[in-house]
C-alpha positions as CSV (number, residue, x, y, z in Angstrom):
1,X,106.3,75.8,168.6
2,X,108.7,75.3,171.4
3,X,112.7,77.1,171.3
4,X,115.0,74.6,169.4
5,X,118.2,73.1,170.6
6,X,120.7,75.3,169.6
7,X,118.5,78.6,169.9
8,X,119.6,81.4,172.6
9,X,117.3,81.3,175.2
10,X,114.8,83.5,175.8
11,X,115.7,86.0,178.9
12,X,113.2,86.6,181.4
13,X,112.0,88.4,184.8
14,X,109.9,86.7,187.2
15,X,109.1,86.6,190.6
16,X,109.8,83.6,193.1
17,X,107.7,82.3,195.6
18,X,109.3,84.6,198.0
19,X,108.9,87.7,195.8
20,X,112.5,88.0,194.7
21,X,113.1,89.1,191.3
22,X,114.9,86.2,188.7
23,X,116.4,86.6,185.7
24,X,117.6,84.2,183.5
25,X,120.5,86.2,181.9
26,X,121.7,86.2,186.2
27,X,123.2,82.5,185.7
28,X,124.9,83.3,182.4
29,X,128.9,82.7,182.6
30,X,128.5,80.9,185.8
31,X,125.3,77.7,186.0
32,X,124.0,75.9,183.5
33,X,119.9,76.6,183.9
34,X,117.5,73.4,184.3
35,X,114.5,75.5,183.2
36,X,111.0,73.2,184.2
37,X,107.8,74.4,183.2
38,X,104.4,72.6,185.0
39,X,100.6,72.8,184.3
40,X,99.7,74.2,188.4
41,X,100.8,73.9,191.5
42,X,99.5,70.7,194.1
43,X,98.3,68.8,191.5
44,X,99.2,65.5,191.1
45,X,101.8,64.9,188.2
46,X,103.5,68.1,188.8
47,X,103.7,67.6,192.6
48,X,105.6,64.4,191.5
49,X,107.8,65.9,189.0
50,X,108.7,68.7,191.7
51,X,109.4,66.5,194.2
52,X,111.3,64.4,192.6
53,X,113.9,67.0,191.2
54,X,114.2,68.2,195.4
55,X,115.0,64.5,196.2
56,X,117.6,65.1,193.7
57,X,119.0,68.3,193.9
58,X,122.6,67.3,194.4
59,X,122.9,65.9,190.7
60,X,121.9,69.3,189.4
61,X,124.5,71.8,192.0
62,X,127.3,69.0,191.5
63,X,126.7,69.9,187.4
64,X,126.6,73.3,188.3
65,X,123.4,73.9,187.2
66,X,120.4,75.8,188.9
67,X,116.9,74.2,188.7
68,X,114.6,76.8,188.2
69,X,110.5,75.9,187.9
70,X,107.6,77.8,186.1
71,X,103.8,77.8,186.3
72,X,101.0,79.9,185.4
73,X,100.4,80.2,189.2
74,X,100.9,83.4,191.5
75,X,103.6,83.4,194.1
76,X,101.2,83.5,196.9
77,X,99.9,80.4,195.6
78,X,103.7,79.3,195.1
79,X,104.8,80.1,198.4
80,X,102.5,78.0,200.1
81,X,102.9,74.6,197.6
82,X,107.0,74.9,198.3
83,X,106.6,75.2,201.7
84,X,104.0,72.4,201.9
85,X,106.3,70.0,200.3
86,X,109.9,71.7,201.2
87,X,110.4,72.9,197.4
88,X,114.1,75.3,198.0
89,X,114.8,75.9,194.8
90,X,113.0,78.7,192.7
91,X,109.4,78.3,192.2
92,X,108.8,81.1,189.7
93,X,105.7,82.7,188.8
94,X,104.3,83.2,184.9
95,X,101.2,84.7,186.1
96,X,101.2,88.4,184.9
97,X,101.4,89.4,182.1
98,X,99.7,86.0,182.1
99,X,102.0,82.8,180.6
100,X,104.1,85.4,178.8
101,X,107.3,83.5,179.6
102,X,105.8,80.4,178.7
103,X,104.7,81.6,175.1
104,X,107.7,83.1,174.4
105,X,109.4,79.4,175.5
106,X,106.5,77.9,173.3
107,X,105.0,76.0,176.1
108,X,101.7,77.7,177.0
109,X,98.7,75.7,176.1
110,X,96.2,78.9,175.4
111,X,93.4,76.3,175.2
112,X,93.9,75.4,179.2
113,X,95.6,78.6,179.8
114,X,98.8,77.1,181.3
115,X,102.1,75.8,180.5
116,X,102.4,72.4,179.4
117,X,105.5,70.0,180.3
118,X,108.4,71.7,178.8
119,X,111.9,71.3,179.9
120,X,115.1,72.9,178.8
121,X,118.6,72.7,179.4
122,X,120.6,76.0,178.7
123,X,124.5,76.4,179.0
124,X,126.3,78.7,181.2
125,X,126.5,80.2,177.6
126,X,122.3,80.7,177.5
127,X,121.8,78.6,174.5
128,X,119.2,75.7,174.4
129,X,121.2,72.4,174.9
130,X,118.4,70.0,174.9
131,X,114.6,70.3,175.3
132,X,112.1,67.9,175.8
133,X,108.0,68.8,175.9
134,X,105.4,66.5,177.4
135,X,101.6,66.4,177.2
136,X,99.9,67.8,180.8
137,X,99.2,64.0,181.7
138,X,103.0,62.8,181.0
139,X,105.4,63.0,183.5
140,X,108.9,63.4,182.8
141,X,112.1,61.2,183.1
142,X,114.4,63.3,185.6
143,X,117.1,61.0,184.6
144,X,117.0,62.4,180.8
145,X,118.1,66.1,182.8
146,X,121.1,64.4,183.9
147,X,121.9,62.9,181.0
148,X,121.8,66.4,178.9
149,X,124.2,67.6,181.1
150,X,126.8,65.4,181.3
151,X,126.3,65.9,177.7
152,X,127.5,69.7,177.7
């Protein structure tokens, strides 16, 4: 079962696609977190979703809010999908100890042994403001992201 709005969300470690260490509890007091888990890398729905959210970047930093993305991918793999389609923000990597971020978020699909489509929108404070979670096949509204913050 995925985190509820109104839980504190889960802290975590994970590597970027350039190696760099991120942790979640890092934004607290100062950006709201756009946390977006994806199935894999340079597949078709996620490269959409991902792109998308670059075309739109200024709607998250003008809420103050740091998009940060999670797959079941390593950051080799990563680093060569945000370069490939000009990805700046995090691309973080669940890959080992393998989608333990994305269970503890209750996203991973242990059948398929990925995330699904989960997104949550945590508060400078780290709590879970709104949350949506999407079949592998369903793509989701970017629109809804901007609407939950406005909302905090």
């Amino acid at each position: 079962m995925a985190i509820q709005v109104g839980d504190k969300a889960p802290d975590f470690e994970l590597k970027d696609n350039h190696g760099r260490t991120v942790k979640l509890s890092d934004f607290r007091g100062s950006k709201n977190v756009v946390l977006i888990f994806y199935p894999f890398a340079f597949t078709g729905v996620c490269t959409g979703e991902l792109c998308e959210v670059r075309d739109n970047l200024p709607q998250f930093s003008d809420r103050s809010t740091q998009v940060l993305a999670v797959s079941n991918d390593s950051i080799h793999t990563l680093r060569v999908f945000a370069e490939q389609e000009g990805l700046e923000y995090p691309l973080l990597s669940d890959f080992w100890p393998h989608g333990e971020v994305s269970r503890a978020y209750g996203v991973f699909a242990e059948d398929k042994g990925c995330a699904v489509r989960g997104t949550f929108v945590i508060d400078k404070e780290g709590v879970v403001r709104w949350s949506v979670v999407n079949a592998l096949p369903d793509a989701r509204d970017l629109n809804e992201y901007v609407k939950a913050l406005d909302a905090i």
